[in-house]
ChimeraX commands (.cxc) that place a marker at each C-alpha (Angstrom):
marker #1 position 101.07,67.73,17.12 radius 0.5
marker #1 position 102.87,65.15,15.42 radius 0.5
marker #1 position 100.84,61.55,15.05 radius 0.5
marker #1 position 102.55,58.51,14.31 radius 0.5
marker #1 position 100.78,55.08,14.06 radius 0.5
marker #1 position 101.51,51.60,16.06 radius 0.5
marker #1 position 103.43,48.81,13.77 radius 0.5
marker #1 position 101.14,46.52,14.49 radius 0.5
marker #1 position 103.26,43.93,15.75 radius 0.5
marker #1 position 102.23,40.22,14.18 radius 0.5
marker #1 position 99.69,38.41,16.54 radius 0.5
marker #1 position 101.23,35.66,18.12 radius 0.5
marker #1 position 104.74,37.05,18.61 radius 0.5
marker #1 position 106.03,36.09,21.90 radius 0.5
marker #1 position 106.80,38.66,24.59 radius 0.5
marker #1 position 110.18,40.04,24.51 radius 0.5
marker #1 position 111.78,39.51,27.72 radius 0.5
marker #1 position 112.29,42.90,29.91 radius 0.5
marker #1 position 114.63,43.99,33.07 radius 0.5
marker #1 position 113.71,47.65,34.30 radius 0.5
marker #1 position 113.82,49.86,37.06 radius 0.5
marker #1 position 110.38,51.11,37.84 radius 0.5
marker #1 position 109.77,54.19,39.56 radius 0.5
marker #1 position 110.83,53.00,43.01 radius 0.5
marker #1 position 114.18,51.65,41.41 radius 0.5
marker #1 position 113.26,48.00,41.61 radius 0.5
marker #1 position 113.65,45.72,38.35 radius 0.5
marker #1 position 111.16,44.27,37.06 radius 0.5
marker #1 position 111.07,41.42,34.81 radius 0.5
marker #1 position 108.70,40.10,32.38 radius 0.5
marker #1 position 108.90,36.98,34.68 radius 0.5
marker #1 position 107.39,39.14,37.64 radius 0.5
marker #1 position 104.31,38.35,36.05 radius 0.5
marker #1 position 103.81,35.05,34.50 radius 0.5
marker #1 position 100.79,34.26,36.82 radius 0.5
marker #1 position 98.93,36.79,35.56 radius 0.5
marker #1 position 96.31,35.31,32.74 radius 0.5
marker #1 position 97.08,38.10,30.38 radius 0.5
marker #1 position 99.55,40.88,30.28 radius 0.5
marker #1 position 99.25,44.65,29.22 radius 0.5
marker #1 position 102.16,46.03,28.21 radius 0.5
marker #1 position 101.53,49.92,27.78 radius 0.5
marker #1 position 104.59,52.02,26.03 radius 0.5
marker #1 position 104.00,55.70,27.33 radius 0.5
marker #1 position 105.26,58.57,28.74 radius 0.5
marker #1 position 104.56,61.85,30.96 radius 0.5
marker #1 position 104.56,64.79,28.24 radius 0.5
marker #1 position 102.89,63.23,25.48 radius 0.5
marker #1 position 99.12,64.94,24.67 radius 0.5
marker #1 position 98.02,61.47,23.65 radius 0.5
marker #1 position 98.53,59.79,26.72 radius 0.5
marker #1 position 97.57,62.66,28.59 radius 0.5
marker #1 position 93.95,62.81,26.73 radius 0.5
marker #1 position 93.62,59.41,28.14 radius 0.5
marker #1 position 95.27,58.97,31.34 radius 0.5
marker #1 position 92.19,59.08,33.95 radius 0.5
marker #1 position 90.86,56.78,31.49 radius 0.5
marker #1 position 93.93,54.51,31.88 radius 0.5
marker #1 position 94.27,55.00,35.38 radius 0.5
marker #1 position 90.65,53.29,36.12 radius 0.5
marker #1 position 91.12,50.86,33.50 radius 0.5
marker #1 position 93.88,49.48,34.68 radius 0.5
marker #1 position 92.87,49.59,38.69 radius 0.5
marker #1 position 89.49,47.48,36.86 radius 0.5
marker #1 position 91.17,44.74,35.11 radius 0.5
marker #1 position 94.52,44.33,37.61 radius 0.5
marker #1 position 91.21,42.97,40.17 radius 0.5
marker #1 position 90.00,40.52,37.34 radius 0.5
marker #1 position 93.19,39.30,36.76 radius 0.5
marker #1 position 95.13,41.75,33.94 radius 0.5
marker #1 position 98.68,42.29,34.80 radius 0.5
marker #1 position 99.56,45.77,33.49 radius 0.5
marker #1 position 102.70,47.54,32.87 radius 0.5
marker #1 position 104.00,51.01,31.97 radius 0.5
marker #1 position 107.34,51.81,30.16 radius 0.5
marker #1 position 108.55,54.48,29.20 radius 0.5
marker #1 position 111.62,54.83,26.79 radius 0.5
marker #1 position 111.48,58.49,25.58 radius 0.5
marker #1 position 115.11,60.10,25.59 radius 0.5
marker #1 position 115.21,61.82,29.11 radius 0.5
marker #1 position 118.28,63.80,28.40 radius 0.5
marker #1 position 115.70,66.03,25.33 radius 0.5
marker #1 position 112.76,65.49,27.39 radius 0.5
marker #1 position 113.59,65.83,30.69 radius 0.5
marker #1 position 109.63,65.57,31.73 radius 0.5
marker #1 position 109.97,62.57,30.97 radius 0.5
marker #1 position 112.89,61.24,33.12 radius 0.5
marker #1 position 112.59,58.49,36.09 radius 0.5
marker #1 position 112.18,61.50,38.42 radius 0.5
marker #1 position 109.63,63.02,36.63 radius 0.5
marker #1 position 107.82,59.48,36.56 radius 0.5
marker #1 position 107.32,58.96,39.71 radius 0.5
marker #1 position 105.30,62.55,40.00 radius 0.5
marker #1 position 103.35,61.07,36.98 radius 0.5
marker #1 position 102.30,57.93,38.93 radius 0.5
marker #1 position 101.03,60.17,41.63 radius 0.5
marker #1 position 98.96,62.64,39.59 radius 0.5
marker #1 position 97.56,60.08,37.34 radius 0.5
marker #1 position 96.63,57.53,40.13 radius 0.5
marker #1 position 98.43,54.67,37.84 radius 0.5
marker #1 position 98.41,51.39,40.13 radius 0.5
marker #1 position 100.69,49.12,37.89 radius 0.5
marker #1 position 104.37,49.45,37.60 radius 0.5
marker #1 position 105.85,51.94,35.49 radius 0.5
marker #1 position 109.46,51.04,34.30 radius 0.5
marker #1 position 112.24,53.16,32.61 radius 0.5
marker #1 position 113.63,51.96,29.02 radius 0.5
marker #1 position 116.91,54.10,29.28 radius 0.5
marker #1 position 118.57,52.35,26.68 radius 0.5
marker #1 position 115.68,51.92,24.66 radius 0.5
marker #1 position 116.58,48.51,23.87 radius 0.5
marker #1 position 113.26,47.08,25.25 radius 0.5
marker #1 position 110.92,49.26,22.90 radius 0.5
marker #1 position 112.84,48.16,20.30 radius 0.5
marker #1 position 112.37,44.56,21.18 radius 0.5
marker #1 position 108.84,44.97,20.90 radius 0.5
marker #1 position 108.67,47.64,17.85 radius 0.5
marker #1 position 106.92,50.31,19.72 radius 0.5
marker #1 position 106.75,53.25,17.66 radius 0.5
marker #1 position 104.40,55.63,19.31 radius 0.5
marker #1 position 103.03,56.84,22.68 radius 0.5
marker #1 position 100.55,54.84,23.99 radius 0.5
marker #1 position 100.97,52.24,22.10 radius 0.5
marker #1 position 99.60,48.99,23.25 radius 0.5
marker #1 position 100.39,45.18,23.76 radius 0.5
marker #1 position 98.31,42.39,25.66 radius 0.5
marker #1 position 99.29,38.93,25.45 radius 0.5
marker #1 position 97.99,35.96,26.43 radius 0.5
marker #1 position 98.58,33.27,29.75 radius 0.5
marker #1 position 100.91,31.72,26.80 radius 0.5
marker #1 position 102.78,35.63,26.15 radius 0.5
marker #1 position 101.70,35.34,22.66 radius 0.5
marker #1 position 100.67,38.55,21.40 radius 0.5
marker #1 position 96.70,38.63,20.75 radius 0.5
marker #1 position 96.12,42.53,20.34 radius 0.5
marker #1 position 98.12,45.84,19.29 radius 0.5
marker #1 position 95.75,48.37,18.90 radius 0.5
marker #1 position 94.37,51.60,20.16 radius 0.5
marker #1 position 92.31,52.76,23.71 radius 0.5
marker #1 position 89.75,53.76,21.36 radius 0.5
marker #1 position 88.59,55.85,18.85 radius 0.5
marker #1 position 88.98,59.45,21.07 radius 0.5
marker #1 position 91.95,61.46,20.51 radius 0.5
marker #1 position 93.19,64.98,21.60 radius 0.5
marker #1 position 90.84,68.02,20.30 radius 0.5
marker #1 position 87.94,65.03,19.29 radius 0.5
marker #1 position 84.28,65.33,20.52 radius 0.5
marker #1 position 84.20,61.58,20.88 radius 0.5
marker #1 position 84.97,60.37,24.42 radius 0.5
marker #1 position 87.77,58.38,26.23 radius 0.5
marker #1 position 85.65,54.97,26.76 radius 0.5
marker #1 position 88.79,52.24,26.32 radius 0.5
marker #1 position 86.01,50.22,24.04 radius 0.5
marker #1 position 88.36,48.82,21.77 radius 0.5
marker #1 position 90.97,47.56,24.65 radius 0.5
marker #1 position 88.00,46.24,27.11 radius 0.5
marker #1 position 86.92,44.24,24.26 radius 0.5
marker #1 position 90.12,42.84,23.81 radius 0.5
marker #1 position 90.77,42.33,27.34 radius 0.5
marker #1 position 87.47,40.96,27.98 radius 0.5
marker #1 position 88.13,38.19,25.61 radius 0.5
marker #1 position 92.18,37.24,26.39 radius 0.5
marker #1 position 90.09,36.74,30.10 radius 0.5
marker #1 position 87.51,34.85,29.60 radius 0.5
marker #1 position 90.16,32.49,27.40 radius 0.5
marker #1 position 88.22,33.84,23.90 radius 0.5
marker #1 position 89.90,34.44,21.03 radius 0.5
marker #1 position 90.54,38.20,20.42 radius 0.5
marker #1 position 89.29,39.67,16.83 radius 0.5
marker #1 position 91.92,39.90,14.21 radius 0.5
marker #1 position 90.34,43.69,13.36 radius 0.5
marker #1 position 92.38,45.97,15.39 radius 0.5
marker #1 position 93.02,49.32,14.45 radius 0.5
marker #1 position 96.57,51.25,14.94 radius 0.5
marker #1 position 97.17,52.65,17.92 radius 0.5
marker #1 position 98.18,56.79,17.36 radius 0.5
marker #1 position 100.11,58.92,19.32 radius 0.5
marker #1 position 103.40,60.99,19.43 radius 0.5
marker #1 position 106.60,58.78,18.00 radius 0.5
marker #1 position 109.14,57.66,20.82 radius 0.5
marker #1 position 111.53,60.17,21.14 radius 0.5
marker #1 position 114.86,57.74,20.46 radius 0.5
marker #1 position 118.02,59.17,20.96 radius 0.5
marker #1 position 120.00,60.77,18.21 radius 0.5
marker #1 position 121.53,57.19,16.44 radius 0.5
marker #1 position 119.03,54.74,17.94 radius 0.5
marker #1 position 116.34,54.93,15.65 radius 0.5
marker #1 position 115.07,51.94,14.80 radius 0.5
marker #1 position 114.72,50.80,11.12 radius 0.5
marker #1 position 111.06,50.06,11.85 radius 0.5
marker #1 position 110.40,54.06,12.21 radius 0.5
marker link #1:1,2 radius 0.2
marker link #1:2,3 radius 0.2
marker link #1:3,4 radius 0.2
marker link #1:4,5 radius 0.2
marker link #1:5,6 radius 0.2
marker link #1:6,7 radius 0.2
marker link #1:7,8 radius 0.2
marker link #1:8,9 radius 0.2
marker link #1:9,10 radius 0.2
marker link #1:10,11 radius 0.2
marker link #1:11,12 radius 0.2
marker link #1:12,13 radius 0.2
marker link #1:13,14 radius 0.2
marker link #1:14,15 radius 0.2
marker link #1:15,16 radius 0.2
marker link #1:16,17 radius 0.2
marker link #1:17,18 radius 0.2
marker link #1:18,19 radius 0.2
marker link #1:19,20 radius 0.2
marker link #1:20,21 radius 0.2
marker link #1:21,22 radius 0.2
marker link #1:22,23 radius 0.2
marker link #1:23,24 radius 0.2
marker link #1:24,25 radius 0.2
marker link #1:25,26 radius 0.2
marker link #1:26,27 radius 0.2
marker link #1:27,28 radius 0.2
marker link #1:28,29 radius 0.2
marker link #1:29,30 radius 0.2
marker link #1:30,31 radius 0.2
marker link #1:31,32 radius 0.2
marker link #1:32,33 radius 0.2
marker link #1:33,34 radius 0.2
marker link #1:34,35 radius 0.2
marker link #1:35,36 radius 0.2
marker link #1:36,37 radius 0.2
marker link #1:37,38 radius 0.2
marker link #1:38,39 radius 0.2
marker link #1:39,40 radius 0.2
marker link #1:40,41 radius 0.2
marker link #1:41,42 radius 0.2
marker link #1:42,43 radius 0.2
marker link #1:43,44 radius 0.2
marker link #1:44,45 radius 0.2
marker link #1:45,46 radius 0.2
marker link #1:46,47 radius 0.2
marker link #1:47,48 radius 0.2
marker link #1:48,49 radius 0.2
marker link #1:49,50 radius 0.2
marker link #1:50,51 radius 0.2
marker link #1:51,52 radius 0.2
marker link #1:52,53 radius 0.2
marker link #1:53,54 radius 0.2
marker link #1:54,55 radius 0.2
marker link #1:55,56 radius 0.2
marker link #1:56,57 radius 0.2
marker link #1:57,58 radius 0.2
marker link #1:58,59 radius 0.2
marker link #1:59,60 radius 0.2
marker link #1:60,61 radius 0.2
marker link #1:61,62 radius 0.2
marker link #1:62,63 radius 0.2
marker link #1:63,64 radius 0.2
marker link #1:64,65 radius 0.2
marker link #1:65,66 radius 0.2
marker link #1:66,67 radius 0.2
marker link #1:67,68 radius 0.2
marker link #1:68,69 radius 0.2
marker link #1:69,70 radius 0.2
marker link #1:70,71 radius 0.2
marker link #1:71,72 radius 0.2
marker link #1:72,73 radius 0.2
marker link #1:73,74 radius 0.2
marker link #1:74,75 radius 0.2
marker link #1:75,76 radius 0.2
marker link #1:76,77 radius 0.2
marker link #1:77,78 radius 0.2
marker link #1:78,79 radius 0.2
marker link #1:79,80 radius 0.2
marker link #1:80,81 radius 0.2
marker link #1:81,82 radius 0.2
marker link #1:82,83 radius 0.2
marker link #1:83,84 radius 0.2
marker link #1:84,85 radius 0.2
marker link #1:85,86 radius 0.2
marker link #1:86,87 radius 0.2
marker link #1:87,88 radius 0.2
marker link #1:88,89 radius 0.2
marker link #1:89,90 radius 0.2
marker link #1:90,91 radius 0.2
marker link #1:91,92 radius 0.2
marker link #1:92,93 radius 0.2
marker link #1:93,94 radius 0.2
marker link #1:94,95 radius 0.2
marker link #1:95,96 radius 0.2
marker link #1:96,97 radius 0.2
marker link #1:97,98 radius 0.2
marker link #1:98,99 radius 0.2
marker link #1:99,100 radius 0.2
marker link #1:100,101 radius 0.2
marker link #1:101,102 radius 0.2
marker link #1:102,103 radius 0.2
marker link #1:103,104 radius 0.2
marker link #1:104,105 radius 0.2
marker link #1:105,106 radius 0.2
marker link #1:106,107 radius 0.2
marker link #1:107,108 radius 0.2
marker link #1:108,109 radius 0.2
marker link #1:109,110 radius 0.2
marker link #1:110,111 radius 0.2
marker link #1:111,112 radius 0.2
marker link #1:112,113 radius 0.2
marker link #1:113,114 radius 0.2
marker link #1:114,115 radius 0.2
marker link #1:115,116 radius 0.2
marker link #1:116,117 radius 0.2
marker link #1:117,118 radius 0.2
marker link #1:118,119 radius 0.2
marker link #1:119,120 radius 0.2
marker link #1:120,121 radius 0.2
marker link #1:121,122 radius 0.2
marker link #1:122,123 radius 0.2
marker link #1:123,124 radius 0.2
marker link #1:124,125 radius 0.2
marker link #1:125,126 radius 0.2
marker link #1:126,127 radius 0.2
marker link #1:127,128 radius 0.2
marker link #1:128,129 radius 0.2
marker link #1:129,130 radius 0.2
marker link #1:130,131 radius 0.2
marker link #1:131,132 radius 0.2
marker link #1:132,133 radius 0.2
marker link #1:133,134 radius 0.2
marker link #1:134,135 radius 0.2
marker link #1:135,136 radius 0.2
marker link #1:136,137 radius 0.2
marker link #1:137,138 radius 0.2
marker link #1:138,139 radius 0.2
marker link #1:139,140 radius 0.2
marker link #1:140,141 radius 0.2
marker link #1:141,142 radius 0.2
marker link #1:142,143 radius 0.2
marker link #1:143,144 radius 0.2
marker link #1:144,145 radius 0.2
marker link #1:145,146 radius 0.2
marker link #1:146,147 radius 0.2
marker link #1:147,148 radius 0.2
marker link #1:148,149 radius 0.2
marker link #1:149,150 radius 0.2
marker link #1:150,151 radius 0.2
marker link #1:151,152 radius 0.2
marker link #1:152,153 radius 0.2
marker link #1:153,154 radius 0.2
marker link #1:154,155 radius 0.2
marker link #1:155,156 radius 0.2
marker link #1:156,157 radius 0.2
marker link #1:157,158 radius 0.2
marker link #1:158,159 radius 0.2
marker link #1:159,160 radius 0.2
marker link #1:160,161 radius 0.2
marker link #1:161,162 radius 0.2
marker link #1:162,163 radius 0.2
marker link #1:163,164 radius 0.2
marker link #1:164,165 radius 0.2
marker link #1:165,166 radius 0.2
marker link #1:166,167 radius 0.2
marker link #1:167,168 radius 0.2
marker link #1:168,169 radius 0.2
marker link #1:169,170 radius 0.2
marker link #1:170,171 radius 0.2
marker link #1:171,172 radius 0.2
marker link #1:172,173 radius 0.2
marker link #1:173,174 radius 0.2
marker link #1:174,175 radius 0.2
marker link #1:175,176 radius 0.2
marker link #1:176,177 radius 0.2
marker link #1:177,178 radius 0.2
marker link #1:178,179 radius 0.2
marker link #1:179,180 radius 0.2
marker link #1:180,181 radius 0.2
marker link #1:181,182 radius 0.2
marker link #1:182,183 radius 0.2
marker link #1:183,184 radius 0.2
marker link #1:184,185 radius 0.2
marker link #1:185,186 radius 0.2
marker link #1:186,187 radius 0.2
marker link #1:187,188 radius 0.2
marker link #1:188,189 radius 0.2
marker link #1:189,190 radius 0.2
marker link #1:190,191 radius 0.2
view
């Protein structure tokens, strides 16, 4: 299985601005959520054995944090037409199985990953009441075929800080996972 690292974005860049259909085929904007303290932006998909290693793990962390506060969001911008378990359809069977409770939006174009340099799946953005980035990082140290388990330690840390208005530590490691899968032509120069 292929593994490709996070960017790591630069802390403090402001949230890119987003308009997509989630799996009910209502847009969603970035806007949709500026009351939220902090936002969780989550780039994923259905197929991926990265995401699947943690998604029960996802699934409660998210239902945990949307109660104190966390706004959290799912996109997914893998090429539908090449992996067609990932397409809207196929989404909206994922947010059944998994038990996600946040929105999970569709990045046809890909234009919106791009926007925010995502590079792998899950890969991982949580900004601040301001939408200034304050972490890019992984779940946690567990990956697919490891003896270590899904715990989320490095993003509760994270998110425990962005919520109780503390700064978040600067030490964050990469976020790995399977790359995006752009189309053919709209890779970006970041990959």
């Amino acid at each position: 299985m292929a593994r490709t690292p996070s960017t790591m974005l630069a802390l403090g860049t402001p949230a890119p601005d987003f308009r997509l259909p989630d799996t009910q085929g209502r847009l969603r904007s970035l806007d949709d959520f500026k009351d939220a303290p902090a936002l969780l932006l989550v780039f994923m998909c259905n197929h991926c054995p990265y995401v699947i290693h943690l998604r029960a793990a996802l699934a409660a962390f998210a239902e945990g944090y949307q109660a104190k506060g966390l706004a959290v969001v799912g996109i997914n911008a893998n090429d539908a037409t090449r992996y067609p378990d990932d397409s809207q359809e196929k989404m909206v069977d994922e947010v059944s199985l998994a038990g996600y409770t946040f929105p999970y939006l569709f990045d046809e174009t890909q234009q919106v990953a791009k926007a925010y340099h995502a590079a792998c799946t899950p890969d991982f953005f949580l900004f601040d009441k301001e939408r200034k980035l304050v972490y890019r990082g992984q779940f946690d140290d567990s990956r697919p075929g490891s003896e270590i388990p899904v715990s989320g330690q490095d993003l509760r840390a994270a998110a425990d800080a962005v919520l109780a208005d503390r700064a978040v530590g600067d030490e964050q490691k990469p976020s790995l996972g399977c790359n995006i899968k752009w189309k053919p032509g709209n890779e970006p120069d970041y990959s």
